[in-house]
N, C-alpha and C positions, 0 to 999 in steps of 0.2 A: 474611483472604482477599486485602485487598489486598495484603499484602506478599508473601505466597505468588506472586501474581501477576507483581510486579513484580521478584524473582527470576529468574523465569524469562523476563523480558523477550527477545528476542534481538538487542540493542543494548547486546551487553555494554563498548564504545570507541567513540568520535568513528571517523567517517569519514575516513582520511585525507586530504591533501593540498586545495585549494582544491574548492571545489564546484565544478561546470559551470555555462559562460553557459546560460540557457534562452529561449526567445524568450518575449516578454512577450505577444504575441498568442495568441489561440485559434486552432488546438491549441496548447496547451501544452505544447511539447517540448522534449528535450537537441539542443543545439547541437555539445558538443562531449565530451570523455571517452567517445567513443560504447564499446557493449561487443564484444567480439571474436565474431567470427563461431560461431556455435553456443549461444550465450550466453543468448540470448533463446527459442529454441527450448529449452533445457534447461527454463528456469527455468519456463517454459508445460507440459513433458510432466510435471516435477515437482509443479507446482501441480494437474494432472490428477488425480497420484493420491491427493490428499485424499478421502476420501470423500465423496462427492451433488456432487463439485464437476463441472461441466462448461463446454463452452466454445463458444462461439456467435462471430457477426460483431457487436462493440460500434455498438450505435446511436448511441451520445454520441462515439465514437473514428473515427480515419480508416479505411475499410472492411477495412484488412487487419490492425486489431487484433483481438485476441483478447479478446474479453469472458469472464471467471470468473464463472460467476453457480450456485446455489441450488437446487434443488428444491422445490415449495412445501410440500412436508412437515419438508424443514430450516430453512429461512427464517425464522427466529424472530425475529431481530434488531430494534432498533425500526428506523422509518421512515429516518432518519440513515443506517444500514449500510449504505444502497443507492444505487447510483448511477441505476439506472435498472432497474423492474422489481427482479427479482432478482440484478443484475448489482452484485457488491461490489468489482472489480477491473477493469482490464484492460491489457496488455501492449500497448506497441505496436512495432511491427516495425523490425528493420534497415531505413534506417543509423540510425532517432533512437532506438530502444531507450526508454528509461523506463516505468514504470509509475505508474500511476492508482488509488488506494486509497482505502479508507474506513477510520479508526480515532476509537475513544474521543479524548477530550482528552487522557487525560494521557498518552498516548502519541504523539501527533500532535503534542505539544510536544519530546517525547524527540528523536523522529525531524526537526526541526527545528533543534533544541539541538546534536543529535550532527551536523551535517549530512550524514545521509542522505538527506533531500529537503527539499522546501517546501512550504509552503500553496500550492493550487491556487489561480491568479486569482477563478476565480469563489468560491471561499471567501473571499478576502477580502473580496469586496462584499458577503458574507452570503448566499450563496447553497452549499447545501450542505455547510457548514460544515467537516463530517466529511472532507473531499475534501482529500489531498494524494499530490504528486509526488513521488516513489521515485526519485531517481538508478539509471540503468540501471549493473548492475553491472559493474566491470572486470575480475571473474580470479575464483576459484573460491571464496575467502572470501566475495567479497562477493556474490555468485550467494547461498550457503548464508544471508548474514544479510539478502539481500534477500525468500529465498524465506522467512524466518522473520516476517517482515512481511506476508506475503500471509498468512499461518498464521493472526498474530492480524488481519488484517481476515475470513477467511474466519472466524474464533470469534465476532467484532461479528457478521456475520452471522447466526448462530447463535442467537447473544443467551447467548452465553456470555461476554461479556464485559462484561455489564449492567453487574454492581458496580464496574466502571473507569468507565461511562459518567459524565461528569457529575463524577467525583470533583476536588476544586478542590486536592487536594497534586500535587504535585512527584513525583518517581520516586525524586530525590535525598531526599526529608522520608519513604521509608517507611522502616521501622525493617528 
């Protein structure tokens, strides 16, 4: 199962070129690489059409992100999966773009490793552990392997993604 899993990761390359500065303060957001206009709306009408997914005003984000969150019939996930309620993601708006996610470890380290984003501040103090930052994407590749990132946080959500929970290998160590 894990390997099957981790196959189908959608971090299949390193992120090109240098990461973005991000400000160190709450919010925590991209400074600079910002994404092209339409970019961020795409990536939101697409996250849409997941199934149960829907989209609110994020109480943890500035008021004109877009909170992803659950229905309580899908919402399976453990406690970790969520940001707030049933809210497993959120987008935030032109001009700072990035995204706010919740994933298992061993992919929360991938997406770190490859730098696609980083540990959210308050994760490093230990506070939500599961909580990192998504570099907002630059052009239509990385649109497609960002929104594949909302995919497996929307699965944690689920709790379809228990058996990744927790698991102490590597992405690199599955067979």
């Amino acid at each position: 199962m894990i390997a099957m899993l981790t196959r189908l990761a959608v971090l299949p390359h390193s992120r090109a070129g240098a990461r973005p500065r991000m400000q160190r303060a709450l919010p925590h957001l991209q400074l600079d690489q910002l994404p092209p206009a339409g970019a961020m709306e795409e990536l939101l009408d697409r996250s849409l059409e997941l199934p149960g997914v829907q989209s609110k005003q994020s109480r943890m984000a500035s008021p004109r992100s877009h909170a992803l969150y659950l229905a309580d019939r899908i919402a399976a996930g453990p406690p970790e999966a969520f940001i707030d309620a049933h809210e497993f993601c959120h987008l935030h708006p032109l001009p700072e773009g990035g995204i706010h996610l919740t994933l298992p470890k061993i992919l929360r380290e991938e997406v770190v490793r490859l730098a696609w984003g980083e540990r959210h501040p308050i994760a490093e103090v230990g506070i939500l552990t599961t909580l990192v930052t998504v570099y907002a994407p630059r052009d239509r590749p990385e649109i497609d392997t960002v929104l594949g990132l909302i995919v497996q946080s929307f699965q944690f959500a689920q709790g379809r993604l228990q058996d990744l929970y927790g698991e102490e290998r590597s992405l690199r160590e599955a067979p």
